[in-house]
C-alpha positions as CSV (number, residue, x, y, z in Angstrom):
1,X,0.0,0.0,0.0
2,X,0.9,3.9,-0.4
3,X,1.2,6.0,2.2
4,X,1.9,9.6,3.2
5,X,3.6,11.3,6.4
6,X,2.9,14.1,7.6
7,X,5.8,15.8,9.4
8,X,9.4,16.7,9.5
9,X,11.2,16.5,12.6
10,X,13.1,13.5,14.3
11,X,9.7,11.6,15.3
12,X,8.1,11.7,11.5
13,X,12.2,10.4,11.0
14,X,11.6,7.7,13.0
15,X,8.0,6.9,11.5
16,X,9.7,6.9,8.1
17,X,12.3,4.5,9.5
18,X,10.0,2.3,10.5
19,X,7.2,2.4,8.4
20,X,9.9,2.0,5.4
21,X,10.9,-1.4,6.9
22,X,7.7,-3.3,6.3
23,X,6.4,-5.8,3.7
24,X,3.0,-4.0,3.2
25,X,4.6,-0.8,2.1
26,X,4.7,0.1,-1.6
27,X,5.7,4.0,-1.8
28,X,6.1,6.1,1.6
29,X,5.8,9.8,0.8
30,X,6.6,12.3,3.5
31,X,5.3,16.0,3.7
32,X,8.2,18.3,4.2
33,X,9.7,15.9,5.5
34,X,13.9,16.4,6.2
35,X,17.3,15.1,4.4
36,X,16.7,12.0,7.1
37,X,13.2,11.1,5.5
38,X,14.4,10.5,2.0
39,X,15.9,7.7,2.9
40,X,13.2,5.8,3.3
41,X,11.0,7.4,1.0
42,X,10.1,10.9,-1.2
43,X,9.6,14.2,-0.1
44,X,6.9,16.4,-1.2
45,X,5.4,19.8,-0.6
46,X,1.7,19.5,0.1
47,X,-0.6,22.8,1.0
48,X,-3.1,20.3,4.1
49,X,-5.2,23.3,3.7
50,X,-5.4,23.7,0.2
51,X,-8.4,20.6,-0.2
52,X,-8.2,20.2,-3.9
53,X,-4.6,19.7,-4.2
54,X,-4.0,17.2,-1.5
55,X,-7.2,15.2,-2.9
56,X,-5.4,14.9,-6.2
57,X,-2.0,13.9,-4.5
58,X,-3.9,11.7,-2.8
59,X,-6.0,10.1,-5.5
60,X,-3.2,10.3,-7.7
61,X,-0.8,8.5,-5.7
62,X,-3.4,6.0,-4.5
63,X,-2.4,7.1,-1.2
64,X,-4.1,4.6,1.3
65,X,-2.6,5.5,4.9
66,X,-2.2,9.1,6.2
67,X,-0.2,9.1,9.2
68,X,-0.2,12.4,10.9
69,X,3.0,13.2,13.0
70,X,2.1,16.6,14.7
71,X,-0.9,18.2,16.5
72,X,-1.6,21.0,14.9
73,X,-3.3,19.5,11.7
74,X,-5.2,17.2,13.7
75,X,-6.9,20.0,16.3
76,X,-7.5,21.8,13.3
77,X,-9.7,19.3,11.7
78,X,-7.4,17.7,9.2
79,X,-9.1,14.4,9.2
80,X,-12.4,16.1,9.3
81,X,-11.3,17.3,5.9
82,X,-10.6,13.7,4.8
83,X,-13.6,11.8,6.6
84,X,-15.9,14.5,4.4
85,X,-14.3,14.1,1.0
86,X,-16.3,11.4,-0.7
87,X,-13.9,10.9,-3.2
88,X,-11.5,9.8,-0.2
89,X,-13.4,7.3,1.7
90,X,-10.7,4.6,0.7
91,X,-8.2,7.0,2.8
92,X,-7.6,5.8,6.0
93,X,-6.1,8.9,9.1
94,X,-3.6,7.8,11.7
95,X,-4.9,10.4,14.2
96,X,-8.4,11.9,15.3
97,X,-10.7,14.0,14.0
98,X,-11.0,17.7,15.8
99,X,-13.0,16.3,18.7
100,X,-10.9,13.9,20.1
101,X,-7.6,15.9,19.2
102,X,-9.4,18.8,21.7
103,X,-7.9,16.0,24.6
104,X,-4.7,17.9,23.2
105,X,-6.1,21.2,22.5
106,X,-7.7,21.7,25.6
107,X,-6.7,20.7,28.9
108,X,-10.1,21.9,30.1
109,X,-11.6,19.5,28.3
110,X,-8.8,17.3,29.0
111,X,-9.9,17.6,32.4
112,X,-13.1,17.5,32.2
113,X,-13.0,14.1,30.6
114,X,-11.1,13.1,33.3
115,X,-13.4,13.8,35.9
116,X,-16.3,12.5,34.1
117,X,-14.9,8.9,33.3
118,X,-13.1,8.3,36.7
119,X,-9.4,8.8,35.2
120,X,-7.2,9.7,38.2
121,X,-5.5,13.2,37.7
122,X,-5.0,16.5,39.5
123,X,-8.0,18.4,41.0
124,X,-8.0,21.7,38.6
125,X,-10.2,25.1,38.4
126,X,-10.6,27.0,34.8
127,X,-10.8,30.4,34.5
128,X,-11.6,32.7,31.2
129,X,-10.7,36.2,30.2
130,X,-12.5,38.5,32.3
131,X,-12.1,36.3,35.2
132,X,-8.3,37.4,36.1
133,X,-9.3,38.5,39.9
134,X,-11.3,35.4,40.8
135,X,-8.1,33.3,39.4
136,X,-5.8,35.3,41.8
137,X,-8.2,34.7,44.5
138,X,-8.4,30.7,43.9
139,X,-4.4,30.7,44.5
140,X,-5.1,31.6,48.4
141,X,-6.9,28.4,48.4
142,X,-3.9,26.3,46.2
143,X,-0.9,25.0,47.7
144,X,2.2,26.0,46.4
145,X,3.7,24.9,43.8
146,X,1.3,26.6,42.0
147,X,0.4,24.5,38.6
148,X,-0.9,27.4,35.6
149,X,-1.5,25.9,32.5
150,X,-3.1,28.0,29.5
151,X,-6.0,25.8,27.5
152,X,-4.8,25.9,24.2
153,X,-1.7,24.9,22.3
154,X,1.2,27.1,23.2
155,X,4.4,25.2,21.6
156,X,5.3,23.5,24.8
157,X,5.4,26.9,26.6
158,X,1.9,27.0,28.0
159,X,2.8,25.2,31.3
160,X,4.6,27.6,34.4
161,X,5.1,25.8,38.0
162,X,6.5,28.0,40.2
163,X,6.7,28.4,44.5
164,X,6.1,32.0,44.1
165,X,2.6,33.5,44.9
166,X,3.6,36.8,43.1
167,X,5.0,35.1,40.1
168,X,2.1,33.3,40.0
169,X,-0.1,36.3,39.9
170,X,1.9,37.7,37.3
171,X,1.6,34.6,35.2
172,X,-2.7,34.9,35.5
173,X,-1.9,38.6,34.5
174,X,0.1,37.9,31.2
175,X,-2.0,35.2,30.3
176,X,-5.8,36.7,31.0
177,X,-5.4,40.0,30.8
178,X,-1.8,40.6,28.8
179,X,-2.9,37.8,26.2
180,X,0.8,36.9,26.4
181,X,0.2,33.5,25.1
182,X,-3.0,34.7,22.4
183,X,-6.0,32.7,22.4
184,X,-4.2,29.3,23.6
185,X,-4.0,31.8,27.5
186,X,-7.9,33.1,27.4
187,X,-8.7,30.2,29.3
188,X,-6.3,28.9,32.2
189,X,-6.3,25.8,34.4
190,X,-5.4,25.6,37.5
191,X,-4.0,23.0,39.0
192,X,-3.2,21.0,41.8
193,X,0.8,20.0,41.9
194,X,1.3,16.3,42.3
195,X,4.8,15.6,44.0
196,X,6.2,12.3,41.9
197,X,8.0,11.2,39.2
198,X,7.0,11.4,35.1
199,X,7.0,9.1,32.6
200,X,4.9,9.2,29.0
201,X,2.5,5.6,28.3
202,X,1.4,5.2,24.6
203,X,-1.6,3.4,22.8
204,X,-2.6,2.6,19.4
205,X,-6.1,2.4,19.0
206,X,-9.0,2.3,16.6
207,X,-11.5,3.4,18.5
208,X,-12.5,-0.2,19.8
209,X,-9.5,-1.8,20.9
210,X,-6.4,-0.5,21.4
211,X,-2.5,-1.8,22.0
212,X,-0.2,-0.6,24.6
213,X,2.8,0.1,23.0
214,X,6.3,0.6,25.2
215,X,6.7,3.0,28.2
216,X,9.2,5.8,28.0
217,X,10.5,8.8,29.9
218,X,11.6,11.8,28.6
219,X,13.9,14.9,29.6
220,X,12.4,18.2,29.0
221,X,14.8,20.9,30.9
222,X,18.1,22.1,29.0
223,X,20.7,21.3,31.4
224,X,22.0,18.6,33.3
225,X,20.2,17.9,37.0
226,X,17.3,19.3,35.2
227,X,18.0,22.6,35.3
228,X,17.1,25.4,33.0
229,X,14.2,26.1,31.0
230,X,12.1,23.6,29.3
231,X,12.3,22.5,25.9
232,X,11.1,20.0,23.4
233,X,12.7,17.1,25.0
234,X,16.3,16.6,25.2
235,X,16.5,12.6,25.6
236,X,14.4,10.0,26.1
237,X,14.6,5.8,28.1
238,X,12.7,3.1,27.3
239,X,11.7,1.3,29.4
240,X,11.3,2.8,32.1
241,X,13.1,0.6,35.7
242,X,10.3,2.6,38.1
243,X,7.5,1.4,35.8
244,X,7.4,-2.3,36.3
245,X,4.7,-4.4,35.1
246,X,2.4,-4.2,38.4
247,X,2.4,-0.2,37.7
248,X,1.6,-0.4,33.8
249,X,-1.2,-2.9,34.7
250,X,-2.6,0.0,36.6
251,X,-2.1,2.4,33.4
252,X,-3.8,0.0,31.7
253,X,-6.9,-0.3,33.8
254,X,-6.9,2.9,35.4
255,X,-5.9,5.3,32.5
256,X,-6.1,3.6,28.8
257,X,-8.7,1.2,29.3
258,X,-11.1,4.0,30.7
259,X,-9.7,6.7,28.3
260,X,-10.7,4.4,24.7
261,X,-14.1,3.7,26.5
262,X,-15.1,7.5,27.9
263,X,-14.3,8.1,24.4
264,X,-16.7,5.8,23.1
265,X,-19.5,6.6,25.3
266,X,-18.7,10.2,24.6
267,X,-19.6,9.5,21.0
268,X,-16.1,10.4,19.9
269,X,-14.7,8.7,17.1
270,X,-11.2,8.0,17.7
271,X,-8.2,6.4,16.1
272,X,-4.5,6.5,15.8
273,X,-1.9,7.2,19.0
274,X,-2.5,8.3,22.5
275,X,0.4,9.8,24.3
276,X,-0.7,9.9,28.1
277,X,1.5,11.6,30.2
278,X,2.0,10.7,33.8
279,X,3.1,11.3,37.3
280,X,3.7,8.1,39.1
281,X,2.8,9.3,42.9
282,X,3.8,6.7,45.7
283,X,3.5,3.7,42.7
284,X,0.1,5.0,41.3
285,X,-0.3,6.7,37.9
286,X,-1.8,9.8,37.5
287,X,-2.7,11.7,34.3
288,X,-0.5,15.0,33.9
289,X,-1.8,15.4,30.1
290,X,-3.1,13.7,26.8
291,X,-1.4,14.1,23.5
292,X,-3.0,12.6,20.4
293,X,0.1,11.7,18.5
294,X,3.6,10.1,19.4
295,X,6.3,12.2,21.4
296,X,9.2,13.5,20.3
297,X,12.2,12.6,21.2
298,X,10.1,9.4,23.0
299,X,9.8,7.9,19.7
300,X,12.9,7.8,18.2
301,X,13.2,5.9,21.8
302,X,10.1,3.8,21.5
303,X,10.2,2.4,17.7
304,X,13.5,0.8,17.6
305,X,12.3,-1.7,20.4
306,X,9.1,-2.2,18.7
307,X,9.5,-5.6,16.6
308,X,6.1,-5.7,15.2
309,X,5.3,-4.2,11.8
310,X,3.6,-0.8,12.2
311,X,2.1,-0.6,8.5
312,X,0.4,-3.7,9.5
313,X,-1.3,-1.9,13.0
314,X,-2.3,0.6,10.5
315,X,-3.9,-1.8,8.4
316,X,-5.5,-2.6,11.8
317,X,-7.2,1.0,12.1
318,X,-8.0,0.9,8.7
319,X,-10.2,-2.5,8.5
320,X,-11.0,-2.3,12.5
321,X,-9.1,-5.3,13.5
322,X,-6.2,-3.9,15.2
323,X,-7.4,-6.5,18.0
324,X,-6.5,-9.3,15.9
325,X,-2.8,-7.8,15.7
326,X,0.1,-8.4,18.4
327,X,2.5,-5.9,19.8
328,X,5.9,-7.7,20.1
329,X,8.7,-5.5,22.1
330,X,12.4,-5.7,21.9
331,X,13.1,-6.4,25.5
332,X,16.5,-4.4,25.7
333,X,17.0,-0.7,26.7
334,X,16.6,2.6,24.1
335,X,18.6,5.9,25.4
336,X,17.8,8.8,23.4
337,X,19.9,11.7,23.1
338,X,19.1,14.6,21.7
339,X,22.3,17.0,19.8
340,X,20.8,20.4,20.0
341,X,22.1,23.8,18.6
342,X,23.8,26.0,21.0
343,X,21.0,28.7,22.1
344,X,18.9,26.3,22.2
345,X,16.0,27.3,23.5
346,X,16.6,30.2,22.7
347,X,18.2,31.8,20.0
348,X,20.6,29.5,17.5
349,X,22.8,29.6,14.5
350,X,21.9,27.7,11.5
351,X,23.4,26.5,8.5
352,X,26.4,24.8,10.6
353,X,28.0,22.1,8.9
354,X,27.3,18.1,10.3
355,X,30.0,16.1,9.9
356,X,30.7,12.3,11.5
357,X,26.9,10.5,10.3
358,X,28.8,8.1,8.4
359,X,31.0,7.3,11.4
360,X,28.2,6.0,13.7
361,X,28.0,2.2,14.3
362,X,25.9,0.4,16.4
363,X,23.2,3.2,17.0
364,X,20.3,5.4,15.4
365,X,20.4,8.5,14.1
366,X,17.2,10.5,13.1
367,X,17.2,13.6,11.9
368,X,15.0,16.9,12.9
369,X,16.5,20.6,12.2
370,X,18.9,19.5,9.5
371,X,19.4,21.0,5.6
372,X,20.7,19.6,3.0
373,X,23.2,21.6,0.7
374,X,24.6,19.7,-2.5
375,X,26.1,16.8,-0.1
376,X,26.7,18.7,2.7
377,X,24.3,18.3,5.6
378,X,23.5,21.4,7.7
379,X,21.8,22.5,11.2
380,X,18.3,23.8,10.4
381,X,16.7,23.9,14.1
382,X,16.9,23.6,17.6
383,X,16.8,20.1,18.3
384,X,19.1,18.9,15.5
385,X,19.4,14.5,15.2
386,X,18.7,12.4,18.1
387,X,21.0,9.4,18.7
388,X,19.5,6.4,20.0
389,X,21.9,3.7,21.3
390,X,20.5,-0.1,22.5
391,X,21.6,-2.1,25.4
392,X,21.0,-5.3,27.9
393,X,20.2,-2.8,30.2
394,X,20.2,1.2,31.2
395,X,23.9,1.2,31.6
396,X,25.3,-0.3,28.3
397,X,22.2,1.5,26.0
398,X,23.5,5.3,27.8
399,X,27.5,4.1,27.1
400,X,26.3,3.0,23.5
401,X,24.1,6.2,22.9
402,X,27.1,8.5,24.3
403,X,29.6,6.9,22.4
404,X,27.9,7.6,19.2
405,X,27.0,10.5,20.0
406,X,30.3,11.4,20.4
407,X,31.0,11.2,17.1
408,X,29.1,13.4,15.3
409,X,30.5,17.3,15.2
410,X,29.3,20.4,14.0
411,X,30.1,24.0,16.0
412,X,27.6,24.7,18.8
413,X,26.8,21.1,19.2
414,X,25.1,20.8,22.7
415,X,23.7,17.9,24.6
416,X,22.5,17.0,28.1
417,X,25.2,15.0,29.6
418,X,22.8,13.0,32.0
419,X,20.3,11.5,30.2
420,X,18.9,8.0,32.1
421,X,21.7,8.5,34.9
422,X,18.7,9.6,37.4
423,X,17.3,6.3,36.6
424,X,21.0,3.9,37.1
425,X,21.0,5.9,40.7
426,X,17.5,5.7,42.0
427,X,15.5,2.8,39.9
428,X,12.6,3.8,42.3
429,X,10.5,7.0,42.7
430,X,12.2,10.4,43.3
431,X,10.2,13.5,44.1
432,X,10.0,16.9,42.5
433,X,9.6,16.1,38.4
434,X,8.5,18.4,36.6
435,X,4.8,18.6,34.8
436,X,5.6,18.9,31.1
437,X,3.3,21.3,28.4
């Protein structure tokens, strides 16, 4: 069959990589894609918003799988756009329509779900424009750290935890009344702080059953210790040594299992990925946040130990038998790193020359702010490759990862130097994580 990708950072990388490798796959066409992504198939420009074209690319290419890497198309109602083109009713979306992708778009709704189908998370109050003085008055009756969260999409910015009552009260300012975030900040949740440690759960389902799919857990400050301010993720484990297979029982009956049926009940038609993010609080999950697509860098963690053939839990969505498929998962270790630009995340060079690809052995490299230039390869982002070693365990995949890593050059190359060493010390819950946007 033909599919397209939508994407073109390290995770739509890693989907290429993997989608490329199976028997079921006839052409693989990626939209922008990155230098990485031709590798394993072609890279086109495609206008999602401009209907007509995409339903010729689409017909033309007898395109039977989209698999949609980001967010944003899919809370703007890109597979609305499909589901209502008649002349596309072959076309299978991996992700949900606009409804389902508001678990992303709105963590009052988010929330709301929550509470309404028994799903254990933080207790939370929401607040709109116009309400700025009654949100300053609900923090006399929080507990610091105070959690402020706007609604909307905010590019992983929307989320500020801080001890400080003031700051707090300046953060309800800039939001409600300095519309410092836009529309994603005229609506704020806030939320009780759970004291525990994070990790990110996945599922693949379509819309009846669903498949767990491996546990990781992810890095989002800049520096080492996790200090600094938060980014897209600098690294990523899988699995996880605190999240043993009593505690992802309990994400499976507490968290997915209710999550795929509240959806059903809810009337919500719902198919593709479910990233839930967690806080595992004295060995019980809690739900920090939904996303409705894979993590990044998580997957370029997650899909090198998944064995099974992912066109084929596609091909599960599309004929409604993904519970006839199996999940089969490479029982070794994945340790992510992510080579940033330096800046990062703030502001960064680009155009740097990457050298050393050719010299990795023995590990993964997936490309996300990269150009290409005649055969040179150049830095076009923030969060540059991520490097993925494999090992019998934590400490030989984050020797392996490092190692490689290592190798690869380019001026202002940064990188946490930490990543999974919180994990070789204390194997069991630590306090204090951070709640991710």
């Amino acid at each position: 069959m033909n599919v397209l990708l939508i994407g073109g950072g390290g995770r739509e990388h890693a989907l290429a990589w993997k989608i490329a490798q199976s028997s079921l796959l006839d052409e693989l066409y990626v939209t922008p894609g990155n230098p990485g992504t031709v590798r394993h198939g072609r890279n086109v420009e495609l206008d999602l918003n401009n209907q007509k074209a995409l339903r010729k690319f689409l017909l033309e290419k007898r395109i039977r799988i989209v698999v949609v890497g980001p967010e944003a198309p899919l809370v703007d109602g890109f597979h609305d756009r499909i589901a209502a083109d008649q002349e596309l009713k072959e076309v299978t979306v991996i992700g949900p329509r606009a409804e389902g992708a508001r678990l992303e778009g709105s963590k009052d709704f988010a929330k709301e779900f929550m509470f309404r189908h028994n799903i254990p998370t933080a207790a939370h109050r929401t607040f709109v424009k116009g309400q700025l003085q009654d949100a300053i008055a609900h923090l006399d009756h929080m507990t610091a750290p105070y959690v402020i969260k706007a609604d909307g999409l905010a590019s992983g910015k929307g989320v500020v935890i801080t001890n400080d009552k003031k700051d707090a009260t300046r953060t309800l300012r800039d939001m409600l009344q300095n519309s410092t975030f836009g529309a994603a900040g005229e609506r704020v949740v806030l939320e009780q702080h759970l004291k525990g440690v994070e990790l990110s759960a996945f599922l693949i389902t379509d819309g009846n059953a669903f498949k767990m799919l491996p546990a990781a857990k992810d890095y989002k400050r800049i520096g080492a210790g996790d200090t600094g301010p938060n980014t897209g993720g600098m690294g990523a484990v899988s699995p996880v040594p605190f999240a043993d297979k009593d505690f992802m029982q309990k994400v499976h009956d507490r968290i997915a299992a209710p999550t795929v049926r509240g959806l059903k009940k809810d009337g919500i038609a719902y198919s593709g990925f479910l990233f839930m993010g967690l806080m595992n609080v004295n060995g019980d999950p809690y739900v920090i946040e939904y996303n409705v697509r894979m993590g990044d860098p998580e997957t370029q963690a997650i899909l090198p130990r998944l064995r099974s053939d992912l066109l084929d839990l596609f091909e599960g969505i599309a004929s409604g038998t993904l519970s006839e498929r199996h999940v089969d998962v490479d029982d070794r270790t994945a340790v992510t790193i992510v080579l940033a630009s330096d800046g990062y995340p703030g502001s960064f060079e680009k155009g740097v020359v990457i050298n050393g690809l050719d010299m990795v052995r023995d590990a993964y490299v997936f490309q996300g702010g990269t150009a290409s230039k005649g055969d040179r390869l150049l830095t076009d982002g923030g969060r540059v490759l991520t490097v993925t070693g494999m090992g019998k365990d934590l400490e030989s995949a984050i020797a392996s990862a490092y190692r490689q890593a290592a190798v690869i050059d380019y001026e202002g190359k940064y990188m946490r130097t930490d990543i999974g060493h919180d994990l070789v010390k204390q194997p069991t819950q630590r306090a204090g994580a951070v709640v991710r946007s």
